[in-house]
C-alpha positions in Angstrom: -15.9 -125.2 -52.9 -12.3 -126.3 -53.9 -9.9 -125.1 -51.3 -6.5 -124.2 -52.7 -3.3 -124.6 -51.1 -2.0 -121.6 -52.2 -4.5 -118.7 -52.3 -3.8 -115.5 -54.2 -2.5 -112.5 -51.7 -3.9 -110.1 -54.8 -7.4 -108.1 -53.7 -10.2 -108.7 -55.8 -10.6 -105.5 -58.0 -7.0 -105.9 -59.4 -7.9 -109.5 -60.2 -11.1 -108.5 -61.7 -9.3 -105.7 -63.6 -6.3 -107.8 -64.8 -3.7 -105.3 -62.9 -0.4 -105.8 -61.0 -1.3 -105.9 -57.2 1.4 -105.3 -54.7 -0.4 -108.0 -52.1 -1.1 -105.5 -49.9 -4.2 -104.4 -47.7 -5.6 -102.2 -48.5 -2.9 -102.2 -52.3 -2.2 -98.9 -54.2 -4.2 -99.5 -56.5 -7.1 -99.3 -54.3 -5.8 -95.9 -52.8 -5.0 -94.3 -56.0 -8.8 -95.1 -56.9 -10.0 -94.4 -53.4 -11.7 -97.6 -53.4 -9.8 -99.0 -50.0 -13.1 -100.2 -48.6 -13.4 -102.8 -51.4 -9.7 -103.6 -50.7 -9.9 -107.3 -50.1 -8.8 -111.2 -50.4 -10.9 -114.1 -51.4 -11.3 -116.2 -48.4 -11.2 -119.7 -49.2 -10.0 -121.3 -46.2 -13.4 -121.4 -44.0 -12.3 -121.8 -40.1 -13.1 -123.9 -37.3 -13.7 -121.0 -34.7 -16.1 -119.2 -36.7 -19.6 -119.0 -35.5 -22.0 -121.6 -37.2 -22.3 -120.3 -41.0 -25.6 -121.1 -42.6 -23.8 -123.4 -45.5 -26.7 -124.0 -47.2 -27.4 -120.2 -48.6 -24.1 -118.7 -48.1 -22.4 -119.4 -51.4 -25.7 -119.3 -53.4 -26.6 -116.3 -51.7 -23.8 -114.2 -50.8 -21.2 -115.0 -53.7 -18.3 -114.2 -51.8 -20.1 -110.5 -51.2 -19.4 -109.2 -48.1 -22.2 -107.2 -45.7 -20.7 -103.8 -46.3 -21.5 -103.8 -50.2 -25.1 -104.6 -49.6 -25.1 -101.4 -47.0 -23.1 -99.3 -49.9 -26.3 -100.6 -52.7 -28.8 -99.8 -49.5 -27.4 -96.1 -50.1 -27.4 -96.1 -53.7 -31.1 -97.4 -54.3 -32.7 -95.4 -51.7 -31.2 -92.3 -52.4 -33.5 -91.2 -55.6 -31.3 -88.8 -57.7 -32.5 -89.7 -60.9 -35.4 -90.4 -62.7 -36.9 -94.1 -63.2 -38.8 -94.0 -66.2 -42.0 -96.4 -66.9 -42.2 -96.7 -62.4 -41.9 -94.3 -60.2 -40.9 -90.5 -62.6 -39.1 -88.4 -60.1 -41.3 -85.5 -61.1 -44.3 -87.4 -59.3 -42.1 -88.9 -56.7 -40.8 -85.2 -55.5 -44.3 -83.7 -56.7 -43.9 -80.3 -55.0 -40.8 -79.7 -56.9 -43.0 -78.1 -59.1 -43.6 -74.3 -57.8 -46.0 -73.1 -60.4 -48.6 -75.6 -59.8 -48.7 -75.0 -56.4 -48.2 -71.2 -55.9 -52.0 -71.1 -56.4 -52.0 -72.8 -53.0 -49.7 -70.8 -51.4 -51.9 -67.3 -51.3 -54.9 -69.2 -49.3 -52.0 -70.6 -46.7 -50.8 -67.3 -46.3 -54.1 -65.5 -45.7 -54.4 -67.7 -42.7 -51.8 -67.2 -41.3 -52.2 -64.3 -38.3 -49.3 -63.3 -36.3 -49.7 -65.1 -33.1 -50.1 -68.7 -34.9 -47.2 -67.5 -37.2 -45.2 -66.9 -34.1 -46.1 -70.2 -32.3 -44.9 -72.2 -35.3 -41.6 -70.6 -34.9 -41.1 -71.0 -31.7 -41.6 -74.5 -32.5 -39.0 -74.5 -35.2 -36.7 -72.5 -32.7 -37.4 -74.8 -29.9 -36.9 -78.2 -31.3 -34.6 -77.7 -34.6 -32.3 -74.8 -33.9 -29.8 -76.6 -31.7 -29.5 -79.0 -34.5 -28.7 -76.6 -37.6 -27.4 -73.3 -35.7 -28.7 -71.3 -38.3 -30.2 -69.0 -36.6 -30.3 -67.0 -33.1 -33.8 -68.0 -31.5 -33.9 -64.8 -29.7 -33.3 -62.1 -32.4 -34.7 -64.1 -35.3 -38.5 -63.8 -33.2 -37.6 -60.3 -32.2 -37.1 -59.6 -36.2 -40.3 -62.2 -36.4 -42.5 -59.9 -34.6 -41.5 -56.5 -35.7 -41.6 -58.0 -38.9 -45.6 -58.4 -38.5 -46.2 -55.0 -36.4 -44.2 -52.8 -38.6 -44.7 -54.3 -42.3 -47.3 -56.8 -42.5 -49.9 -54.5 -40.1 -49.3 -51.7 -42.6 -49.1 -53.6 -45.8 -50.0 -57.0 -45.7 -49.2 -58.3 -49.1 -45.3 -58.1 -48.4 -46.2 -61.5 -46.3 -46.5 -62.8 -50.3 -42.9 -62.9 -52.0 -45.2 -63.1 -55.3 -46.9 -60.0 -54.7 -46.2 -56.4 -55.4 -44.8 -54.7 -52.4 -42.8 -51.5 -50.9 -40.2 -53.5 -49.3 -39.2 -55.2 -52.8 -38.9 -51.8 -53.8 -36.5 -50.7 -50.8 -34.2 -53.4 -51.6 -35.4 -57.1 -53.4 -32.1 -58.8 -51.9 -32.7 -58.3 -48.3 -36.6 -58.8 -48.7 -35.9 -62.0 -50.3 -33.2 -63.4 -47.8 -35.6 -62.3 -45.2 -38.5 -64.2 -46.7 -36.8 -67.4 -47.1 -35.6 -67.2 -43.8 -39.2 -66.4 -42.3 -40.7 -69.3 -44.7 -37.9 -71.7 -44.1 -38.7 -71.7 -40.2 -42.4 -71.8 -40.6 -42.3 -75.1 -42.9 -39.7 -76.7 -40.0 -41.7 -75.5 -37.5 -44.8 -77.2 -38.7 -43.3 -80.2 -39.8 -42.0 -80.8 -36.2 -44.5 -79.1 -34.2 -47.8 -80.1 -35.7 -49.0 -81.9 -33.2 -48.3 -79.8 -30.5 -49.9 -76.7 -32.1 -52.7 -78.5 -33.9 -55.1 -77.2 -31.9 -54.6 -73.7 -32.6 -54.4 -74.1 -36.4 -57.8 -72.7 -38.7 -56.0 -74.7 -41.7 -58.3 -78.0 -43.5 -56.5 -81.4 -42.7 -55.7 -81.4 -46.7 -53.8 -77.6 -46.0 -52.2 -78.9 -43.5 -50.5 -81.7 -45.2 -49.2 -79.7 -47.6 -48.5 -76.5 -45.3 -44.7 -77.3 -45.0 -44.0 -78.6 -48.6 -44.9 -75.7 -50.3 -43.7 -73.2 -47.5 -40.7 -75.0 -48.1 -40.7 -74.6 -52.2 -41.5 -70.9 -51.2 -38.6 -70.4 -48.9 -36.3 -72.0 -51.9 -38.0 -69.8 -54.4 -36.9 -66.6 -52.1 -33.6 -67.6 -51.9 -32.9 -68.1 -55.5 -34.7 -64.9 -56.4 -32.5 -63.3 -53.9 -29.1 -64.5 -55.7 -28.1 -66.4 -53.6 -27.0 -68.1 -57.0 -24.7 -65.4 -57.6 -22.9 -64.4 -54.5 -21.8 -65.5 -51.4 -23.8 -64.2 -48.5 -23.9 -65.6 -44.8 -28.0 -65.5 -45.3 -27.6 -68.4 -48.2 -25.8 -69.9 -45.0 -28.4 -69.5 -42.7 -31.5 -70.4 -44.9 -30.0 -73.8 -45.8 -29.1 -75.0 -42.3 -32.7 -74.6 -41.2 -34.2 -75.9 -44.6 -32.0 -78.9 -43.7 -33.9 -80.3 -41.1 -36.5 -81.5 -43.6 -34.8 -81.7 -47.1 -34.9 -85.3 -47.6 -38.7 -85.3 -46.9 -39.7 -82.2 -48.7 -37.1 -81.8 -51.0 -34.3 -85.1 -52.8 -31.1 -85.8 -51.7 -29.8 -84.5 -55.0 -31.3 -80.7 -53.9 -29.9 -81.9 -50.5 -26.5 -81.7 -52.2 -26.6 -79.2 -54.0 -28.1 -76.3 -52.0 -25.0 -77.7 -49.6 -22.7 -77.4 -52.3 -23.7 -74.2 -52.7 -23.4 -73.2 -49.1 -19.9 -74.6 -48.5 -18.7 -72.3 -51.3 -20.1 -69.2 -50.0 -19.0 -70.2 -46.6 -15.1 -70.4 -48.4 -15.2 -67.1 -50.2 -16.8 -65.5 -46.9 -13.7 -66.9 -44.9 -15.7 -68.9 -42.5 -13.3 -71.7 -42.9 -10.3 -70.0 -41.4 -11.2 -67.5 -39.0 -9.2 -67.2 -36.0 -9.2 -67.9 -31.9 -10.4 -65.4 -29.8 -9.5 -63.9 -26.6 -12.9 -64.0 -25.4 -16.4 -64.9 -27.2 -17.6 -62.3 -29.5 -21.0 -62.4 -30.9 -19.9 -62.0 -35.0 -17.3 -64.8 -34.4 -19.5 -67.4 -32.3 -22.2 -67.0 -35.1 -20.2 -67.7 -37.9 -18.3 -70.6 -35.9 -21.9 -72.2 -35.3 -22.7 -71.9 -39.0 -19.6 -72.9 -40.2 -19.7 -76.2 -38.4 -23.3 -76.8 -39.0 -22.1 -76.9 -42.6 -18.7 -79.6 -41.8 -21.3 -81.8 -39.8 -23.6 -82.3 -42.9 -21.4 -82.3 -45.2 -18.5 -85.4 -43.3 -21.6 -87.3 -42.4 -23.5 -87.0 -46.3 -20.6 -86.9 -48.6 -18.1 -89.7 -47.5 -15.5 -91.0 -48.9 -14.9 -87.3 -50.0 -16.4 -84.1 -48.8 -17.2 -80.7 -49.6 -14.9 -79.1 -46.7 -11.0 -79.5 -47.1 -8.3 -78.1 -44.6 -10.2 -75.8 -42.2 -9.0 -73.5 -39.1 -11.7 -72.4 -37.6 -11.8 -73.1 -34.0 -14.7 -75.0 -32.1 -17.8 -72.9 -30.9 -17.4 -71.4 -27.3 -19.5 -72.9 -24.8 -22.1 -69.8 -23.9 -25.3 -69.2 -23.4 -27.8 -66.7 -25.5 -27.2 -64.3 -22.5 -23.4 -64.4 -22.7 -23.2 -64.2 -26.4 -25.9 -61.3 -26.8 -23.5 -59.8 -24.5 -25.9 -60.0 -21.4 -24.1 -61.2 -19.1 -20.4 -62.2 -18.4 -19.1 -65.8 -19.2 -18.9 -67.6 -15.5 -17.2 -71.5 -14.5 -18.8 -74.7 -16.1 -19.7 -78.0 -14.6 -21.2 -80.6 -16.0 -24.2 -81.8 -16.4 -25.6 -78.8 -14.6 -24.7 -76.4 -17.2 -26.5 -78.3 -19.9 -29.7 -77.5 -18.2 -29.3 -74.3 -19.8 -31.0 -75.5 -23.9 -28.3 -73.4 -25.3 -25.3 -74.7 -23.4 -26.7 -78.1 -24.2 -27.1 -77.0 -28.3 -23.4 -76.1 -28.0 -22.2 -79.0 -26.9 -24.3 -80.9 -29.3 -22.4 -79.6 -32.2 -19.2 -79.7 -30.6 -19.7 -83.8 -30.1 -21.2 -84.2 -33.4 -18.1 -82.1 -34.9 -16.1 -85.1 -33.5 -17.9 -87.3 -34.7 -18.0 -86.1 -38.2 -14.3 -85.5 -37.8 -13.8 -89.1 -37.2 -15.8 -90.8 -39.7 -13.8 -88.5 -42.4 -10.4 -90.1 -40.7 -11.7 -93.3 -41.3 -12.2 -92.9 -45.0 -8.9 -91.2 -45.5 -7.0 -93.8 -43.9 -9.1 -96.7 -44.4 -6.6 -99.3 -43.0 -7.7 -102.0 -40.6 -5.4 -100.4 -37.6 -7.1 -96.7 -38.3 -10.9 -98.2 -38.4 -10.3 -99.5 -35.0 -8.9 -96.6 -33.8 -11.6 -94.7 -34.3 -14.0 -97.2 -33.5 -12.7 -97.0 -30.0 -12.6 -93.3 -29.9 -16.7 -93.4 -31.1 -17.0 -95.8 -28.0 -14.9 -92.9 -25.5 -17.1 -90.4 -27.3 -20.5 -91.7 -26.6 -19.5 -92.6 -22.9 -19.7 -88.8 -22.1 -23.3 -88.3 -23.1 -23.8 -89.1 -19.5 -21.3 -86.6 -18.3 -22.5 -84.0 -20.5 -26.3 -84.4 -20.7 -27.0 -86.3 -17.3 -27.6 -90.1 -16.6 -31.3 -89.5 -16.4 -33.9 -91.9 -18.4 -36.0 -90.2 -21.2 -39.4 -88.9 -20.3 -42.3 -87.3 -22.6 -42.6 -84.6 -20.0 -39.1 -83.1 -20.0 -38.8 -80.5 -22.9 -34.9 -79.8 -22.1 -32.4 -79.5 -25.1 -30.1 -81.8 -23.1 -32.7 -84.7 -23.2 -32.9 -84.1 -27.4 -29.2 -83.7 -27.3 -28.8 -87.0 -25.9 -31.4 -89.0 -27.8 -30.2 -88.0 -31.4 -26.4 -88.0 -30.6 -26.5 -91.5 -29.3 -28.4 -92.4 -32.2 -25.7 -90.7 -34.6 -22.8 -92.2 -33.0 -24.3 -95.6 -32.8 -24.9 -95.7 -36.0 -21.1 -95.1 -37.1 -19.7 -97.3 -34.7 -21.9 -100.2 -36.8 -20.8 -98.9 -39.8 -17.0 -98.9 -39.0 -17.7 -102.0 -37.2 -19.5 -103.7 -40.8 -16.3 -101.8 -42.8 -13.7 -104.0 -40.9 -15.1 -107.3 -42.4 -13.1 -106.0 -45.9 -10.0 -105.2 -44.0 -9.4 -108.5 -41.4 -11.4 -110.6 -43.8 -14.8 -112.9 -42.2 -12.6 -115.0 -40.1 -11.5 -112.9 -37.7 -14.1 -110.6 -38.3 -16.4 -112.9 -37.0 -14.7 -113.7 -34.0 -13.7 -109.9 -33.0 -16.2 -107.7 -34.2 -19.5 -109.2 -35.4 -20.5 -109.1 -31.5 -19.8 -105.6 -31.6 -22.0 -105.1 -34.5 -25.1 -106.9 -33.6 -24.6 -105.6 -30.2 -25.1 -102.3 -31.3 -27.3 -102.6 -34.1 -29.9 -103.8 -31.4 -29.1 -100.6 -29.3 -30.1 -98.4 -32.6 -33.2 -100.6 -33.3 -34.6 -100.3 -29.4 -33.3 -96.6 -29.3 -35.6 -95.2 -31.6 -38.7 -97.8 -30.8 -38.6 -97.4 -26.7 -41.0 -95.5 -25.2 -40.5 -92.4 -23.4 -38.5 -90.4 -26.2 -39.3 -87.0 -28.1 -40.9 -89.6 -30.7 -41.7 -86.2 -33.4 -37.4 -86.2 -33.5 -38.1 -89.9 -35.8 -39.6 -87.4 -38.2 -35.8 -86.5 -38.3 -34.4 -88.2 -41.6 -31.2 -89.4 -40.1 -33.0 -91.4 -37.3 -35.1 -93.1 -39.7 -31.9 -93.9 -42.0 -30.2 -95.5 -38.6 -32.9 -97.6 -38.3 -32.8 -99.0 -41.9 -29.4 -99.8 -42.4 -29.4 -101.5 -38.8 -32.3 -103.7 -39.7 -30.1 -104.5 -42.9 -27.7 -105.7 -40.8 -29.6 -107.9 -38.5 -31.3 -109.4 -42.0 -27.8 -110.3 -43.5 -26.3 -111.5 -40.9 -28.9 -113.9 -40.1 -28.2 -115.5 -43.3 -24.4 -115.7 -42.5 -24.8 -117.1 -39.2 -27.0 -119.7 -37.8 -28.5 -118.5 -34.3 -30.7 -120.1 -31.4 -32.1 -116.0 -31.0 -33.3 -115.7 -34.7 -36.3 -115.1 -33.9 -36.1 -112.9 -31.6 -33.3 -110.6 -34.3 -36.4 -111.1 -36.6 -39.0 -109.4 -33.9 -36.5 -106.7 -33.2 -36.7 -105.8 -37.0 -40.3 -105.6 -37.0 -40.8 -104.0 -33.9 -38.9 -100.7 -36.0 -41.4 -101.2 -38.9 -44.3 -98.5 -37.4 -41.8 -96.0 -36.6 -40.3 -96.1 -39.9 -43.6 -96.4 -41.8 -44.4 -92.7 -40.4 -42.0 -91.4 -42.2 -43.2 -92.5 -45.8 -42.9 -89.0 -47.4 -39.5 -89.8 -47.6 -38.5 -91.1 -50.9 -35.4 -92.5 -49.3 -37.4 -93.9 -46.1 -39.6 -95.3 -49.0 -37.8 -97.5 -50.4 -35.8 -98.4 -48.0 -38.5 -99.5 -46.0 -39.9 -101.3 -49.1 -36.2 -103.1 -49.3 -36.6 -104.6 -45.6 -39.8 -105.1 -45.5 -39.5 -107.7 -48.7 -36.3 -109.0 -47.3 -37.5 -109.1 -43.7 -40.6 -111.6 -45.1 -38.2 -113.8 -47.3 -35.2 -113.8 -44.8 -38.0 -115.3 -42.4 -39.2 -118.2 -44.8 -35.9 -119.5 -45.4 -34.1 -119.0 -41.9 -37.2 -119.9 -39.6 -39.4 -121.6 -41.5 -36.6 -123.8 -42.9 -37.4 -123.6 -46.4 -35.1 -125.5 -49.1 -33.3 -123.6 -51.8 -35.4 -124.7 -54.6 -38.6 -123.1 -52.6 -40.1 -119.9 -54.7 -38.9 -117.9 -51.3 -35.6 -119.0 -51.7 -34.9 -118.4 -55.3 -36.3 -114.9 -54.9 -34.4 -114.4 -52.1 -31.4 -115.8 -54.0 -32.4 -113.6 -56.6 -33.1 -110.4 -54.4 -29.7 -110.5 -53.0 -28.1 -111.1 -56.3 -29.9 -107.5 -57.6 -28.5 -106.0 -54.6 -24.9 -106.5 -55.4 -25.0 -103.2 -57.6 -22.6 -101.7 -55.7 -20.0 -103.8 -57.4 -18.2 -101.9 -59.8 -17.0 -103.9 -62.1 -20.5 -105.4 -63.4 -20.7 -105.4 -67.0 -24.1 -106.4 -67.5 -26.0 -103.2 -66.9 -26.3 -101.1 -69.6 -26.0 -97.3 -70.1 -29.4 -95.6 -69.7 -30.3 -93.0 -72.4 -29.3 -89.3 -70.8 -30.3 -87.4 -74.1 -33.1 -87.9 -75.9 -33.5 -90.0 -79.0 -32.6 -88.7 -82.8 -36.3 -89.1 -83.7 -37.3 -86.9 -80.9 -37.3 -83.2 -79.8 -34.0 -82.3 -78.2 -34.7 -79.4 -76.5 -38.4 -78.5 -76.4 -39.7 -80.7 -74.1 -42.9 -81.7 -72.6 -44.3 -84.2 -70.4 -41.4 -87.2 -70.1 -41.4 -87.3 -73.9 -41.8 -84.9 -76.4 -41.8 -86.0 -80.2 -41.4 -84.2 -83.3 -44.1 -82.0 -85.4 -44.6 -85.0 -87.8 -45.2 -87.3 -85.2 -48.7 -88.3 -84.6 -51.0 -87.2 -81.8 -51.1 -90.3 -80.0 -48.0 -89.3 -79.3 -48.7 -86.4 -77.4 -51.2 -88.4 -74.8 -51.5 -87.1 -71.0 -51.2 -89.7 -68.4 -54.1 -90.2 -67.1 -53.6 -89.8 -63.3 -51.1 -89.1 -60.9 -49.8 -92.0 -59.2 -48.8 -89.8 -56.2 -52.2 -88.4 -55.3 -52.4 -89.6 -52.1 -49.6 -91.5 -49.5 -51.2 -95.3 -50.4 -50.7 -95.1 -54.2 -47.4 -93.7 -53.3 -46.3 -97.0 -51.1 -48.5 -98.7 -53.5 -45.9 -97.8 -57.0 -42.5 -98.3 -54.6 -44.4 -102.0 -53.8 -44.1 -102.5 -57.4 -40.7 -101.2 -57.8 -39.4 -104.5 -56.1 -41.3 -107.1 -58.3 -38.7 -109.2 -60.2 -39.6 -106.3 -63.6 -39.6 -103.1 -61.2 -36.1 -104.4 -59.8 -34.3 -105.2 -63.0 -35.8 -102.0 -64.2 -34.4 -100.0 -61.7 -31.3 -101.3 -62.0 -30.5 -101.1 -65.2 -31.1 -97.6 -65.2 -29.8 -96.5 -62.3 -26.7 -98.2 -62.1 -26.1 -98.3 -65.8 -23.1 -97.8 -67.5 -19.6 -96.8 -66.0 -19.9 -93.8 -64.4 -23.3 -94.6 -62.8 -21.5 -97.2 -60.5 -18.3 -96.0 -59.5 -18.1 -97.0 -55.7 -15.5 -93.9 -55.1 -18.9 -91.7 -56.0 -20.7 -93.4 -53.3 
């Protein structure tokens, strides 16, 4: 490449867009379209100290892209918000989004069910989830649980049915429907979790039970709609979606993910939960709202970043009480630490109050994404994840101890490892490769191992990998390791390469994800190609190496400035029926029968064909193909949306 003597001190998007850049990092222009993180120079002038670059790949390959905009398109392609038409539909990718064709289901589940297994999946669901979403009290939502069953269901059982005719729809439908979702919403987590612990118990067929949480889950959303929660704000709307978080992005999409916490986040605003005041001393209606409330601001600064839901906010941090204290038990005594987190609901508490900072910090870093602020709170991540030991003890993990503090620990040093790697992958834009290479890239790989032994060692609460955000970690680390292996030359490559596929079992468990899908599909190609070229020592004009030359090329979507992707058609065509619609395409009366066809099939019948279609997604066709329609257009690729 020819080296100039006098580089350009303009960023890259204002050269691409022909505008007046004021030389600065990150410019105005970038702030004004909060796109800071792309804020950056062309760096021409390769240096001396850097560590060994792998020359040979890393202008073909790369083309000046830098790691972050591969983990930015690693977001994009496997979060499946739209439909790909002609691979995988998103009507048979998220097949139990369709309520009516499994309701007939549902009634067979439900006469099953007795009240002591009922109870037993809860507990499971209260054990093992609550101290993660708050959204409910473990010991008066089982106290409703079981009068629920010995006053209505013993006298009436077909109010355990939302769809059925009943006397308590008929004493009020709003309260029986919050009630229901609530009920169905903790029995879908709970089995989803705690399958394998209360297996033994269960009277349901192994093809019921694979579907027992799905549609328990579609039921709990089908309660909560029909109770309005559409229409007003109420704290159960609140409640329902924190625990119905826990498996979203398996059961549900990311897009319903957003938009039930869209929903929530507005009730929570019009209910005041965002500015209520201090107290003198905990009170039960204040502590519960305070837990919601920041259940809410964690999902919502860790999902939605650059921007979030949750603006300015008052509300103070959750007091650190037991159940007994704030049912009004007993009075608040002294704290010390790590003793006081052998009591699960101390150690919930503090939970949310660490991942509060957490999410508070990774918002500050996209607000003032400047190279001096990313550091800063890349140190304070580093503070923040020293006090796990303080808080939660310095004991090792074992299968045998059931304590919320061991949980606690496990998923928060997972969480904050994971955004000290991002940050740490963000600065590369900001100091530029150089220096980046030299300060940080240690850091990174250092902890991008950490997240890839974390959630792969044994010893740990392995059902909490059925968690989506563990499995996420463990994706965008092995991205990492991949790229940066083709950056840098290494006498340990092998070993970075073993690492990656010593995550690939863990991750392949959780292949009801769509996300999890393809992003497992994503490494798994790239892990096999990244291994021909670095180990193997393949030329570039090797098939592996133009497809990997080609693979990363695809990947680059998260530019957004690309012009050769193409709109996707939103509406359908003239020729074709606006409106009434049936099957993916519906024609008009003159058209001919062939026309109207079925589909024979349903590539989603079973968890193979599933993996079997996303396989096919990353053939040279299935790539281009999903490309061009996801990324189409200029709205479709906006990095600011990301």
């Amino acid at each position: 490449m020819k080296i100039k003597s006098r580089p350009s001190l303009a960023c890259i998007p204002c050269t691409i867009r022909k505008v007046k850049c004021d030389k600065t990092i990150p410019c105005k222009n970038c702030i004004k379209r909060k796109t800071t993180h792309e804020c950056r120079r062309r760096n021409l002038v390769p240096s001396p100290e850097l560590p060994e670059s792998n020359t040979d790949t890393e202008s073909n390959l790369f083309n000046n892209r830098q790691i972050v905009h591969y983990l930015y398109s690693l977001k994009l392609l496997t979060y499946g918000r739209a439909q790909i038409k002609g691979l995988v539909p998103v009507d048979d990718l998220l097949k139990y989004n369709r309520w009516d064709q499994y309701m007939n289901q549902f009634p067979t589940l439900i006469n099953k069910l007795t009240p002591a297994l009922s109870r037993k999946i809860c507990e499971c669901a209260c054990n093992y989830t609550t101290f993660i979403h708050q959204g409910v009290v473990n010991e008066l939502f089982l106290k409703d649980h079981d009068n629920f069953w010995e006053v209505h269901v013993s006298k009436n059982p077909a109010c355990l049915n939302h769809t059925s005719n009943n006397t308590l729809k008929t004493k009020s439908s709003k309260d029986y429907y919050y009630w229901m979702s609530l009920l169905y919403a903790n029995l879908s987590t709970g089995m989803y979790f705690g399958v394998h612990e209360i297996q033994s118990d269960l009277t349901y067929t192994e093809a019921e039970l694979s579907e027992f949480s799905a549609i328990f889950f579609r039921a709990s959303l089908d309660c909560l709609f029909r109770a309005g929660a559409l229409e007003h704000a109420d704290v159960r709307c609140i409640q329902v979606f924190c625990v119905l978080s826990m498996g979203l992005h398996a059961l549900g999409s990311t897009y319903l993910h957003k938009s039930l916490l869209r929903i929530s986040v507005e009730a929570a605003k019009n209910l005041g939960l965002d500015q209520l005041q201090p107290d003198s001393a905990p009170d039960y209606q204040s502590e519960v709202l305070k837990r919601l409330f920041y259940s809410l601001m964690i999902i919502d600064s860790l999902s939605n970043y650059p921007k979030r839901y949750i603006a300015d906010f008052s509300t103070p941090l959750p007091s650190i009480i037991s159940s007994d204290v704030l049912l009004e038990k007993v009075i608040p005594g002294p704290l010390t630490f790590p003793e006081a987190c052998k009591n699960d609901e101390i150690a919930g508490i503090m939970y949310e109050r660490m991942m509060v900072e957490l999410a508070q910090l990774k918002h500050e870093s996209y607000e003032k994404p400047t190279a001096t602020e990313l550091v800063s709170c890349l140190e304070r991540m580093k503070v923040l994840r020293s006090k796990l030991d303080t808080y939660f003890g310095s004991e090792g993990f074992s299968p045998g101890d059931k304590s919320i503090a061991q949980y606690a620990k496990y998923l928060l040093f997972s969480s904050i490892t994971r955004e000290r790697l991002e940050i740490g992958i963000r600065l590369q834009s900001l100091v530029g490769t150089q220096d980046w290479a030299k300060q940080y890239r240690p850091q990174c790989l250092e902890v991008a191992t950490q997240l890839l032994f974390h959630s792969t060692s044994t010893g740990i609460p392995a059902f909490y990998n059925r968690y989506w955000i563990v499995a996420q970690h463990l994706i965008y680390a092995c991205l990492f390791v991949l790229l940066d292996m083709l950056l840098f030359k290494s006498e340990d490559d092998k070993y970075k390469l073993e690492s990656v596929k010593r995550t690939f079992p863990t991750i392949k468990k959780l292949q009801s994800y769509f996300t999890v899908k393809i992003g497992f599909a994503i490494i798994e190609k790239l892990c096999y190609l990244v291994s021909k070229v670095r180990l193997d020592h393949l030329e570039n004009e090797t098939l592996e190496a133009i497809s990997l030359r080609e693979f990363l090329k695809e990947m680059e979507i998260a530019n957004p400035y690309s012009s050769k992707l193409s709109r996707n058609r939103i509406v359908p065509d003239i020729t074709e029926s606006q409106y009434l619609r049936f099957g993916n395409e519906t024609s008009h009366p003159n058209s001919t029968d062939g026309d109207f066809a079925p589909t024979e099939g349903d590539p989603l019948t079973d968890a193979e064909n599933g993996f079997n279609v996303t396989s096919a997604m990353l053939d040279d066709k299935g790539w281009y193909e999903f490309l061009d329609f996801f990324f189409g257009g200029e709205s479709a690729a906006t990095m600011s949306d990301i």
